[in-house]
FITI-752419 format. One record per atom (N, C-alpha, C, O, CB): residue in one letter; x, y, z. Coordinates in steps of 0.1 Angstrom, whole numbers, m for minus. Glycine has a CB too. Example, Ala and Ser with C-alpha at 12.3 -4.5 7.8 and 13.67 -1.06 7.14 Angstrom:
% FITI-752419
<'A',<132,m57,78>>
<'A',<123,m45,78>>
<'A',<132,m33,78>>
<'A',<142,m33,85>>
<'A',<113,m45,90>>
<'S',<128,m22,71>>
<'S',<137,m11,71>>
<'S',<129,0,79>>
<'S',<134,11,80>>
<'S',<141,m6,57>>
END
This chain:
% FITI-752419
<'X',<162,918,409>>
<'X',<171,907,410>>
<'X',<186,912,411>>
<'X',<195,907,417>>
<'X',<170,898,397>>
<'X',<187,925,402>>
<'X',<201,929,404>>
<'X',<210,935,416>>
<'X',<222,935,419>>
<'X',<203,936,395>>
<'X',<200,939,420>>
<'X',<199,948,432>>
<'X',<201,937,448>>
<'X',<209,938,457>>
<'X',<181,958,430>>
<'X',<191,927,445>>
<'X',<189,921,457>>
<'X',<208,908,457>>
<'X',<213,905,468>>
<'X',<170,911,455>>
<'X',<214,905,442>>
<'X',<227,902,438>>
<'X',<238,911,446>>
<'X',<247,907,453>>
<'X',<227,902,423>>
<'X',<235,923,443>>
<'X',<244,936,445>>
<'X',<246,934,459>>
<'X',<257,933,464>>
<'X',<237,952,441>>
<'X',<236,933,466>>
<'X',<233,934,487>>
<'X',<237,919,484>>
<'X',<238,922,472>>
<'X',<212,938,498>>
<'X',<239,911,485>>
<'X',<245,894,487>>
<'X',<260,898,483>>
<'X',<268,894,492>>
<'X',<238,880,474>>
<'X',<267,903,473>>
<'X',<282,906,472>>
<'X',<281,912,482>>
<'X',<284,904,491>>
<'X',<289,913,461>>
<'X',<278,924,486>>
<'X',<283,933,497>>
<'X',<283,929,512>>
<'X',<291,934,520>>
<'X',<275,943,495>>
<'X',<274,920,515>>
<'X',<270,917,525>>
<'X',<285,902,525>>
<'X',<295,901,532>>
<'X',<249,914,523>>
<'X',<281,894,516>>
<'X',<297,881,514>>
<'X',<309,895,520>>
<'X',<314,895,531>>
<'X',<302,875,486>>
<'X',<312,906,511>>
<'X',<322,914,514>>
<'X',<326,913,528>>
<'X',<336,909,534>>
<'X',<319,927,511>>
<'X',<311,919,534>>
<'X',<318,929,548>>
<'X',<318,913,557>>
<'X',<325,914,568>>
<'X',<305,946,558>>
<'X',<311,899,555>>
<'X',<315,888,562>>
<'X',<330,889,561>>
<'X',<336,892,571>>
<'X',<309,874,557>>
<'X',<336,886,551>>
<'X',<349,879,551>>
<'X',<359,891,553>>
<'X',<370,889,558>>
<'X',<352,869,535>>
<'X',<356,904,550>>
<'X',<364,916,555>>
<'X',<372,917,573>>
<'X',<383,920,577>>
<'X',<352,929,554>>
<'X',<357,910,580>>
<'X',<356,909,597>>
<'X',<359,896,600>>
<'X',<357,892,612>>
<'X',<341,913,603>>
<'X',<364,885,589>>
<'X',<368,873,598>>
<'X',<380,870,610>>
<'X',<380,861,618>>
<'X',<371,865,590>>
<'X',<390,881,609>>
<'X',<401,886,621>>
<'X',<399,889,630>>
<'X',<405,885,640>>
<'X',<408,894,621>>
<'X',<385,900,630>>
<'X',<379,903,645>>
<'X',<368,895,649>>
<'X',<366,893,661>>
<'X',<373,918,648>>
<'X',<360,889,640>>
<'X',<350,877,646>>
<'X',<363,866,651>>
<'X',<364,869,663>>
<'X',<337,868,633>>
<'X',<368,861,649>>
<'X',<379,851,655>>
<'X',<384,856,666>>
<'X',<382,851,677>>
<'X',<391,849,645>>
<'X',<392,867,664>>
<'X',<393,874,676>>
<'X',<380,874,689>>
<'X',<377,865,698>>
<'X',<395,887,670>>
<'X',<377,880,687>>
<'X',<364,880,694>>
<'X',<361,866,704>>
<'X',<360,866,716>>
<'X',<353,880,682>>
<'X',<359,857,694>>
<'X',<352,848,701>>
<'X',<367,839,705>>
<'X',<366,827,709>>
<'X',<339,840,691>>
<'X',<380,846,705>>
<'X',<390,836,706>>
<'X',<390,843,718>>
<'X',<389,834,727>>
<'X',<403,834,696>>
<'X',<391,854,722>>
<'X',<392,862,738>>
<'X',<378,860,747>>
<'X',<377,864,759>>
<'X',<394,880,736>>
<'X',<371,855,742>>
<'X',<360,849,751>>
<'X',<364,833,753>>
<'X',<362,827,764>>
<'X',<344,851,744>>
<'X',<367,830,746>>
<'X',<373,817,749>>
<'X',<386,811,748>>
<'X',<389,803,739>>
<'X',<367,811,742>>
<'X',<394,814,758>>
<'X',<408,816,754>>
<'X',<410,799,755>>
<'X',<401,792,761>>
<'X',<419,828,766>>
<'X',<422,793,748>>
<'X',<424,777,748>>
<'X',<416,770,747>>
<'X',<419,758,750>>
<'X',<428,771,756>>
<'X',<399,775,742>>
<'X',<389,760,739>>
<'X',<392,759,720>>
<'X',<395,765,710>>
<'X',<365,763,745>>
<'X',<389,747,724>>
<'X',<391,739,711>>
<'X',<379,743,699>>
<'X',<379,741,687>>
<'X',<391,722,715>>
<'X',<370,747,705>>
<'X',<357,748,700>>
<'X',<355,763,694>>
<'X',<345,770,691>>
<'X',<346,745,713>>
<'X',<367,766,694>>
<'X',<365,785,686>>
<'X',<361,787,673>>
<'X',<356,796,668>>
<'X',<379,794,684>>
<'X',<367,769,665>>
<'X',<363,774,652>>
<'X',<348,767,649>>
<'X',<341,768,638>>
<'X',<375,770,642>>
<'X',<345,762,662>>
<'X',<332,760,657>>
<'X',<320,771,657>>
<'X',<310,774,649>>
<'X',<329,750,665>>
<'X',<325,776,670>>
<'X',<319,787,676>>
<'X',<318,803,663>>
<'X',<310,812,662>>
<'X',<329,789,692>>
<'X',<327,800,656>>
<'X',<331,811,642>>
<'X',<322,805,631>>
<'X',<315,811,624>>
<'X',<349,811,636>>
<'X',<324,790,631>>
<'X',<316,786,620>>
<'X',<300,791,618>>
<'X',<292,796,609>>
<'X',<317,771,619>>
<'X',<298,788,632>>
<'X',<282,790,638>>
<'X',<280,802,639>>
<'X',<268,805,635>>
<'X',<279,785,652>>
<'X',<286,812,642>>
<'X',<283,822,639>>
<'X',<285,828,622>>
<'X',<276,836,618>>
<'X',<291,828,649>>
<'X',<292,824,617>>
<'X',<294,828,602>>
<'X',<278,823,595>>
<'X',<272,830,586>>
<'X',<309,817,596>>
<'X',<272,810,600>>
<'X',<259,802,598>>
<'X',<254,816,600>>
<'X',<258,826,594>>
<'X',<253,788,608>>
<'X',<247,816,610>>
<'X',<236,830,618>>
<'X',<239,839,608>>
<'X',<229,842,601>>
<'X',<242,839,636>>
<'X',<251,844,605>>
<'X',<249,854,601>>
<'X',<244,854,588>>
<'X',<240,865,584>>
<'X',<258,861,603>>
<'X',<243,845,579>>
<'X',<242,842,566>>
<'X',<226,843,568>>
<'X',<219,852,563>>
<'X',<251,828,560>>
<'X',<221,832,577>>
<'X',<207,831,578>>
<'X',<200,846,579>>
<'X',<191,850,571>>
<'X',<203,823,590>>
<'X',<205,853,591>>
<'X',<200,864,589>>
<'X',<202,876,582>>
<'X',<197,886,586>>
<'X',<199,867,596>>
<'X',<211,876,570>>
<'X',<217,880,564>>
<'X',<208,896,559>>
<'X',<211,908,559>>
<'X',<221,868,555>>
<'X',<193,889,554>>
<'X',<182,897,553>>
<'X',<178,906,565>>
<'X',<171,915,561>>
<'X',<171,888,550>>
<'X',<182,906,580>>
<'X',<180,912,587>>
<'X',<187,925,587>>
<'X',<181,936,589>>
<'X',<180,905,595>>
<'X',<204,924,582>>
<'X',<215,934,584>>
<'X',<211,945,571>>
<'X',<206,943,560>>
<'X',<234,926,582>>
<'X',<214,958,579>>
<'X',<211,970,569>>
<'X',<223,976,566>>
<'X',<231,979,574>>
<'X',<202,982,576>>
<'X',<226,978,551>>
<'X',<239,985,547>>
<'X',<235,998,555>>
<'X',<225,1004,557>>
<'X',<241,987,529>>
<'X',<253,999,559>>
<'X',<253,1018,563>>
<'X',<251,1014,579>>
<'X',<256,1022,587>>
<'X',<235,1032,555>>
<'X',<245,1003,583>>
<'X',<248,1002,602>>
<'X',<259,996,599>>
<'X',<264,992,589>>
<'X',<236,992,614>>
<'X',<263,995,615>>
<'X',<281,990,623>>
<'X',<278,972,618>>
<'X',<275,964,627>>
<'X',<283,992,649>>
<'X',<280,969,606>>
<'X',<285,955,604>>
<'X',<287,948,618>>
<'X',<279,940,624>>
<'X',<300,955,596>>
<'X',<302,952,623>>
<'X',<307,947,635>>
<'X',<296,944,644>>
<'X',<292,932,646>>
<'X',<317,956,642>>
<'X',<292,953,648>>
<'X',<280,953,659>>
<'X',<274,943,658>>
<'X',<276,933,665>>
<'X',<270,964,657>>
<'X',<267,944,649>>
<'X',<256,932,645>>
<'X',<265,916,644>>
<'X',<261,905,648>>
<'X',<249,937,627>>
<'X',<273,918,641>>
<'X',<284,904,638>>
<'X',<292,899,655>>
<'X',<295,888,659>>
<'X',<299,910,625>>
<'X',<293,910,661>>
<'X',<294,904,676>>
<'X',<284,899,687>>
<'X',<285,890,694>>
<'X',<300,912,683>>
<'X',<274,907,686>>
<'X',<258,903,686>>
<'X',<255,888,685>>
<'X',<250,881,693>>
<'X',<250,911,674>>
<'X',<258,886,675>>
<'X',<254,870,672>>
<'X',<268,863,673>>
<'X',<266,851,674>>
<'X',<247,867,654>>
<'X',<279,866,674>>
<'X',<285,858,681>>
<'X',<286,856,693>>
<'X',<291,846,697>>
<'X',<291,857,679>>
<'X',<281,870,702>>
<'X',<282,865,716>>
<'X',<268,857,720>>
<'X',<266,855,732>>
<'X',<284,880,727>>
<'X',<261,853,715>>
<'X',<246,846,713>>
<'X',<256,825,713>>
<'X',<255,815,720>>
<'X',<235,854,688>>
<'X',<265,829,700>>
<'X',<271,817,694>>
<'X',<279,813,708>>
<'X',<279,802,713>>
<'X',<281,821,680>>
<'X',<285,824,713>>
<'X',<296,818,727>>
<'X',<288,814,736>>
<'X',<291,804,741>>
<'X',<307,828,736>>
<'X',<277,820,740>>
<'X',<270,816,752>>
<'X',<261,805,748>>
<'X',<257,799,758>>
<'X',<261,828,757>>
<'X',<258,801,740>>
<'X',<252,787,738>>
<'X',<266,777,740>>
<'X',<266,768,749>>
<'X',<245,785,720>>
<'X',<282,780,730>>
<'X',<289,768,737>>
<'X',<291,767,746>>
<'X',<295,756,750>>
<'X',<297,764,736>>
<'X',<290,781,757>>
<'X',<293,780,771>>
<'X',<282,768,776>>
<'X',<286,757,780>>
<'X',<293,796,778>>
<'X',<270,770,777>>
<'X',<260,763,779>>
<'X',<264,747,776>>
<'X',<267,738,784>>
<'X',<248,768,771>>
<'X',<265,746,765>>
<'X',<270,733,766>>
<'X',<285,726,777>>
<'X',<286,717,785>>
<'X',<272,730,751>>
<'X',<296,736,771>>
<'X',<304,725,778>>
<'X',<304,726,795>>
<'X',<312,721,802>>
<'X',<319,728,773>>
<'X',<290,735,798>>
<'X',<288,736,812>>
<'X',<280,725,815>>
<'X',<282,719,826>>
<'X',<281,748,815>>
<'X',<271,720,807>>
<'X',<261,707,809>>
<'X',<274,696,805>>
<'X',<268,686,804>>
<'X',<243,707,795>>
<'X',<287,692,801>>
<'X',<297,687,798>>
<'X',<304,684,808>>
<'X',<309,673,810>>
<'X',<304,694,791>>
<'X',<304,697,816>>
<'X',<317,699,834>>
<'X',<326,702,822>>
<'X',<337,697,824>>
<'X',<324,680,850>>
<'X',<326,708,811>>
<'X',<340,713,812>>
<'X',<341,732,811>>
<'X',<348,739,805>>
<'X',<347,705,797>>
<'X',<331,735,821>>
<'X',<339,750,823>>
<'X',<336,754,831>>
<'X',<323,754,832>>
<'X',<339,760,816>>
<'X',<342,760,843>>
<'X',<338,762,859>>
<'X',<336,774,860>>
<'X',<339,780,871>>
<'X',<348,757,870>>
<'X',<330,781,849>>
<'X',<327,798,854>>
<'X',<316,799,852>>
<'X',<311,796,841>>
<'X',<333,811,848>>
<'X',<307,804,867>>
<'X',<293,808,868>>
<'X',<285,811,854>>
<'X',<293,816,847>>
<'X',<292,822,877>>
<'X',<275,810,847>>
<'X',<271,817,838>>
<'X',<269,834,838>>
<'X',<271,841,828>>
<'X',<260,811,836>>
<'X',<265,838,851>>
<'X',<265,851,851>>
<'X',<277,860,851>>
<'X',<277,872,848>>
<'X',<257,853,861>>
<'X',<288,853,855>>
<'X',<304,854,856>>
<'X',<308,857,840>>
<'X',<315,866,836>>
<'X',<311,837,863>>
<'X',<300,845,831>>
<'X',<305,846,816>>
<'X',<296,855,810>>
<'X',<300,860,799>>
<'X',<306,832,808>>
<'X',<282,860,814>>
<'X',<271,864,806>>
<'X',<281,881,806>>
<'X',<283,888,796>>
<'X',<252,861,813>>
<'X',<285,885,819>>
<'X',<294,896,822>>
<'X',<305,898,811>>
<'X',<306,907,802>>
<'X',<302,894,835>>
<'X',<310,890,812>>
<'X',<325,890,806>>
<'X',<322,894,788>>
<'X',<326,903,781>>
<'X',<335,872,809>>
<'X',<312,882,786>>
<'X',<309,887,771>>
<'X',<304,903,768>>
<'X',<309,911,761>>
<'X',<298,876,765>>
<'X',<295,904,775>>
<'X',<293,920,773>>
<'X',<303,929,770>>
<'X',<307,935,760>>
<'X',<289,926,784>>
<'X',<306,925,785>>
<'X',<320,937,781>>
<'X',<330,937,774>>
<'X',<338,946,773>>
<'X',<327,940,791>>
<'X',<331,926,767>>
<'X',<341,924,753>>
<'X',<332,926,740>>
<'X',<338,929,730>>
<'X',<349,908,752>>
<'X',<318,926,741>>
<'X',<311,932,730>>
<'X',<314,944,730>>
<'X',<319,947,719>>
<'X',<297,931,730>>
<'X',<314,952,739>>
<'X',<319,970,743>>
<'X',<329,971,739>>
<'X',<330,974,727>>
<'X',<321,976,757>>
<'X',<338,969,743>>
<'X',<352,967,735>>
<'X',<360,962,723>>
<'X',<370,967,717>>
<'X',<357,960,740>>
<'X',<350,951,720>>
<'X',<355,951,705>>
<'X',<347,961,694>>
<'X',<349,962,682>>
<'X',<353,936,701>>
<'X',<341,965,699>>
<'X',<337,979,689>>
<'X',<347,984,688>>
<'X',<349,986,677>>
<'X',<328,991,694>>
<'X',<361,988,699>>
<'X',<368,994,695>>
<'X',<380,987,686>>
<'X',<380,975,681>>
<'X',<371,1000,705>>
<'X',<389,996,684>>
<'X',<398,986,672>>
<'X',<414,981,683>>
<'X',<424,975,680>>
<'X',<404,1000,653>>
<'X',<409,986,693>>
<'X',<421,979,701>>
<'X',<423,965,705>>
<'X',<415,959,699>>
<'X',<421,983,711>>
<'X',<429,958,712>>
<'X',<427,944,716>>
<'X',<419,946,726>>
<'X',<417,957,732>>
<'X',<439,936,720>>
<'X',<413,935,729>>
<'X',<405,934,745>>
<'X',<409,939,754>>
<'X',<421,941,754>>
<'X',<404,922,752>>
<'X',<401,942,762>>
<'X',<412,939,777>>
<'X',<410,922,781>>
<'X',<420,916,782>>
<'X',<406,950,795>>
<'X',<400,916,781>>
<'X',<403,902,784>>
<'X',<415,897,777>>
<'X',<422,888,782>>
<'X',<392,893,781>>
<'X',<416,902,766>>
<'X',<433,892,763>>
<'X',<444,897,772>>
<'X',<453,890,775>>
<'X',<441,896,746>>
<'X',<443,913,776>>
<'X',<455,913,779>>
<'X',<451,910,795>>
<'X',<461,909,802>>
<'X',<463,928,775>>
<'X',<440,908,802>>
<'X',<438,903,815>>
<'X',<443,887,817>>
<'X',<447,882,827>>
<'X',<421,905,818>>
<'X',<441,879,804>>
<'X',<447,866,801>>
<'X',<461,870,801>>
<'X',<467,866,812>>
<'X',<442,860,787>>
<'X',<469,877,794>>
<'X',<481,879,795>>
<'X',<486,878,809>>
<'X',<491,868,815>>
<'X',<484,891,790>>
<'X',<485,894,816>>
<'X',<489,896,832>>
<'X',<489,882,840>>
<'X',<498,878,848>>
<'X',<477,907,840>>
<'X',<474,872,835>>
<'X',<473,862,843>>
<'X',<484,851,845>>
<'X',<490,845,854>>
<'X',<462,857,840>>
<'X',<484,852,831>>
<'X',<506,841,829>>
<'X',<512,845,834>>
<'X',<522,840,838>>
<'X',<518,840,816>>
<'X',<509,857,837>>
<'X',<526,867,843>>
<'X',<525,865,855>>
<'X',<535,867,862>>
<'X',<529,884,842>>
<'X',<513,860,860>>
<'X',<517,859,877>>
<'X',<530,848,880>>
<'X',<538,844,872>>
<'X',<502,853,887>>
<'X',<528,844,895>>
<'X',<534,832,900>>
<'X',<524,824,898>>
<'X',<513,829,899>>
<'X',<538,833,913>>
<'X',<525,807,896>>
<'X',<516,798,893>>
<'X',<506,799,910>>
<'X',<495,794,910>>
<'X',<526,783,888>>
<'X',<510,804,921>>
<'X',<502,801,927>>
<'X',<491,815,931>>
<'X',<479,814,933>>
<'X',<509,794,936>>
<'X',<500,826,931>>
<'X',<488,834,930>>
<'X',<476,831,915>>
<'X',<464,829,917>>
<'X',<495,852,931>>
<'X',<480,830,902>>
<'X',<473,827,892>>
<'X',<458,815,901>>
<'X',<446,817,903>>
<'X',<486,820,879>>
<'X',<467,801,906>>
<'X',<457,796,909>>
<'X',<448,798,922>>
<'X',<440,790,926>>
<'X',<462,786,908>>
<'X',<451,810,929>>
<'X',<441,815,934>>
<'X',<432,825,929>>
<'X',<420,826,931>>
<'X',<444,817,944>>
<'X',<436,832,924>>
<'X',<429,838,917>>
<'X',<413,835,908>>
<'X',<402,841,908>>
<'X',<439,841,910>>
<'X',<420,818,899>>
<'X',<415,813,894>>
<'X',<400,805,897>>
<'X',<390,803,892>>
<'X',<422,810,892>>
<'X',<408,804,912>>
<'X',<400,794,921>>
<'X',<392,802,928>>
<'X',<381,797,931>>
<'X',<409,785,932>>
<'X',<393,813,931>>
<'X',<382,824,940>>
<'X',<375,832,925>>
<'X',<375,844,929>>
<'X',<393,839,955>>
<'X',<372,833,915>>
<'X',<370,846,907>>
<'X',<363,834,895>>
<'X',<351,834,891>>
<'X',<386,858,903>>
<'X',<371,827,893>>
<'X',<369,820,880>>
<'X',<360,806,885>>
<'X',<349,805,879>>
<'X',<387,817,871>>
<'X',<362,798,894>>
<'X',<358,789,901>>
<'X',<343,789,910>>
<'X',<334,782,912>>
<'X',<369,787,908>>
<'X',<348,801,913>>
<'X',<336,808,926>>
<'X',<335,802,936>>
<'X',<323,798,940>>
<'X',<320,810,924>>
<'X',<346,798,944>>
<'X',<348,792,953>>
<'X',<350,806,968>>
<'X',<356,816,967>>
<'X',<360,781,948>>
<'X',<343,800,980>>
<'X',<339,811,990>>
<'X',<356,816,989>>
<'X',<364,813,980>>
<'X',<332,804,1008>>
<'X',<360,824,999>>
<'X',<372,831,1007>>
<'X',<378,817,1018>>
<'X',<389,811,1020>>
<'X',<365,847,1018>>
<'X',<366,814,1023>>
<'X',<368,806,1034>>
<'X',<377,792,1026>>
<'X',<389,790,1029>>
<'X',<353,801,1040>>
<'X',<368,784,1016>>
<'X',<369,774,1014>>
<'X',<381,769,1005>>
<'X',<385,758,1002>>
<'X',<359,771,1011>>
<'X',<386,784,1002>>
<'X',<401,782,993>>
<'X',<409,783,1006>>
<'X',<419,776,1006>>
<'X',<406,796,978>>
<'X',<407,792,1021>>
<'X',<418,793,1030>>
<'X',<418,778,1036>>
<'X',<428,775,1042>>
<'X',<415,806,1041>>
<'X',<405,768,1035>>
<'X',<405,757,1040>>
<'X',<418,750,1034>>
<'X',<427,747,1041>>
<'X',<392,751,1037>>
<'X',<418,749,1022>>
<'X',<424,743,1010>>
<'X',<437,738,1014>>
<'X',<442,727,1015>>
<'X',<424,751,998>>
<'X',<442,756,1016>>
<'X',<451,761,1011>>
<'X',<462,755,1030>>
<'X',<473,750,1031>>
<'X',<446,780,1003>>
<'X',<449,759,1044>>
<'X',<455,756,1054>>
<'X',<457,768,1057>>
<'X',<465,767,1066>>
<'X',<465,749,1054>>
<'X',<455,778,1055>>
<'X',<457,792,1058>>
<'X',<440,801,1066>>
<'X',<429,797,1066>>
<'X',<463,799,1040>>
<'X',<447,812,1069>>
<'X',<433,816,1076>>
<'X',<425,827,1063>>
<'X',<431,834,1055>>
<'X',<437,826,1094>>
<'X',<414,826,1064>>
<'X',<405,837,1055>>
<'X',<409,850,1054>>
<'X',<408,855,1043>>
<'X',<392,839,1061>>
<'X',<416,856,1064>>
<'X',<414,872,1068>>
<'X',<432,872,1056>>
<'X',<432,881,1047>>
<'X',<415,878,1091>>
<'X',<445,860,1057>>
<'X',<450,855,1049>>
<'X',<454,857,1033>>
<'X',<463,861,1025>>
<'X',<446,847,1052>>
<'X',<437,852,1032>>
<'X',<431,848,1018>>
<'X',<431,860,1011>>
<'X',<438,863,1001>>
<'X',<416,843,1018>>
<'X',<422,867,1018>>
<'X',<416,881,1016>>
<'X',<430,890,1014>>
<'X',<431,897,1004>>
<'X',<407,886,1030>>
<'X',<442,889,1026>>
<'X',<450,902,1020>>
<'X',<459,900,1007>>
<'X',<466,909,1001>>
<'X',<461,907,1032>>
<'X',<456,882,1002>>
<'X',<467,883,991>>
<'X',<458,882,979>>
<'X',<463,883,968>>
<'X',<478,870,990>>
<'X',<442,882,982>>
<'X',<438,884,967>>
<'X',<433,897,964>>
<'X',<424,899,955>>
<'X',<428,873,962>>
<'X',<439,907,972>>
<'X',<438,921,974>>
<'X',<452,928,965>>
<'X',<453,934,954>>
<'X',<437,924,992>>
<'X',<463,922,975>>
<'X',<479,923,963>>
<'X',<478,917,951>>
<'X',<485,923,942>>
<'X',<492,914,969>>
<'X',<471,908,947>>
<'X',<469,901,932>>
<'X',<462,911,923>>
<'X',<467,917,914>>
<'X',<459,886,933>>
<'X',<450,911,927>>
<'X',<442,923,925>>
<'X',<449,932,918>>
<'X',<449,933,906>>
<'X',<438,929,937>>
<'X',<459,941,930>>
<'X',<465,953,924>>
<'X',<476,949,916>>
<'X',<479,958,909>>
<'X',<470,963,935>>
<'X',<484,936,915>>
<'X',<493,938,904>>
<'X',<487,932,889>>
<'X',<492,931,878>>
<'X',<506,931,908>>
<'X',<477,932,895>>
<'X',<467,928,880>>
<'X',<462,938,874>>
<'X',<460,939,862>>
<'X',<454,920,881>>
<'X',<459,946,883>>
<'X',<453,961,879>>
<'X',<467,966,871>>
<'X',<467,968,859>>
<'X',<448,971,895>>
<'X',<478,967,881>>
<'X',<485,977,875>>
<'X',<492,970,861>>
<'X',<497,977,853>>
<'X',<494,982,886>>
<'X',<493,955,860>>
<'X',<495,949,847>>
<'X',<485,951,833>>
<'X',<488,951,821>>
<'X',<495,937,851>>
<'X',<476,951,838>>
<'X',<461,963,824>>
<'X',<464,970,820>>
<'X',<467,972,808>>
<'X',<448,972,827>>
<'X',<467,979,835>>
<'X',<467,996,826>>
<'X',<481,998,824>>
<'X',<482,1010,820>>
<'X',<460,1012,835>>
<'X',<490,993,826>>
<'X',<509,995,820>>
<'X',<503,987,802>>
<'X',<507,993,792>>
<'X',<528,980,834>>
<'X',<496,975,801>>
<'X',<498,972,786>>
<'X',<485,981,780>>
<'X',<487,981,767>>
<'X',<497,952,782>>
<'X',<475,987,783>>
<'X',<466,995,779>>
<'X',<475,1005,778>>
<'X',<477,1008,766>>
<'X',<454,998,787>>
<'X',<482,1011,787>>
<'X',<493,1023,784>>
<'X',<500,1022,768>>
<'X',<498,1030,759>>
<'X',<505,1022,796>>
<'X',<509,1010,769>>
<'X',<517,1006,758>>
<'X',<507,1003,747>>
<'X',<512,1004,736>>
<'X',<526,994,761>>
<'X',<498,1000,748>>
<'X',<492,991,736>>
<'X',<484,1009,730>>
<'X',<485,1012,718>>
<'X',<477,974,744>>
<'X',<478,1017,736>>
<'X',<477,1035,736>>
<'X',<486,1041,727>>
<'X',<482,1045,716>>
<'X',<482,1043,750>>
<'X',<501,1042,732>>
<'X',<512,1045,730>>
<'X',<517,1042,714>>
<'X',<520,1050,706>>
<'X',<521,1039,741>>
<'X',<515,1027,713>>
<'X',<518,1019,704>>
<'X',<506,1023,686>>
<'X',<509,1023,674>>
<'X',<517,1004,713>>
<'X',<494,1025,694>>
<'X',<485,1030,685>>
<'X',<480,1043,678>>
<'X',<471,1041,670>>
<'X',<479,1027,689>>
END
């Protein structure tokens, strides 16, 4: 009894130790939805339920992003059955991964700072960007839109591209530098 008490403190511990980077976490997978703290709550649930599953001495974290990227992809699911989120599932099943990878580390995302760069554009490259990548709308059907020709399309979300690129790795640089 004392023992199985002892693993329930410890296990309470390392929950509330990691509530900055679970928030985190699921706040850079879901940047401006309203639904983050549900998506934390629900995951905080999971983890409690399976609480018996986690082994002292493995990556806490690990296991705690695991089930919250489980937690994001179900709200994604819904506010997709909703219309409120226009990114492919396989578009988001991506994105979460690779911020599972990442938040292993103790740095920020890069999706936050890819959210960042994205403000920094001009409102209209941002909304092409948005509209071809995030939307999944063809080449063609944004040059329709837009009144412009495809080949058009193509050379400016090539320049976007690269000042997006080079906006990553200047705050990966600083954010390096800084650490």
């Amino acid at each position: 009894m004392g023992k199985d008490l002892n693993m329930e403190q410890t296990f309470v511990h390392l929950v509330a130790d990691h509530q900055t980077e679970l928030r985190a976490f699921v706040t850079s997978m879901m940047p401006g939805s309203a639904e983050v703290d549900d998506v934390v709550q629900e995951a905080n649930k999971v983890m409690w339920t399976k609480r018996g599953e986690f082994r002292i001495g493995t990556s806490f974290k690990t296991w705690m992003f695991t089930i919250a990227k489980y937690q994001v992809m179900a709200a994604w699911r819904d506010m997709k059955r909703r219309k409120e989120w226009g990114l492919p599932e396989s578009v988001l099943v991506k994105l979460i991964d690779e911020a599972v990878e990442q938040g292993r580390e103790t740095r920020v995302p890069e999706h936050e700072v890819l959210h960042k760069c994205l403000n920094q554009l001009p409102r209209q490259d941002r909304d092409l960007i948005l509209r071809r990548y995030f939307d999944g709308w063809k080449v063609k059907a944004v040059a329709a839109e837009l009144g412009r020709g495809a080949d058009s399309v193509k050379v400016s979300l090539r320049r976007i591209r690269l000042v997006l690129g080079m906006c990553i790795r200047r705050a990966l640089c600083l954010q390096e530098v800084r650490s």
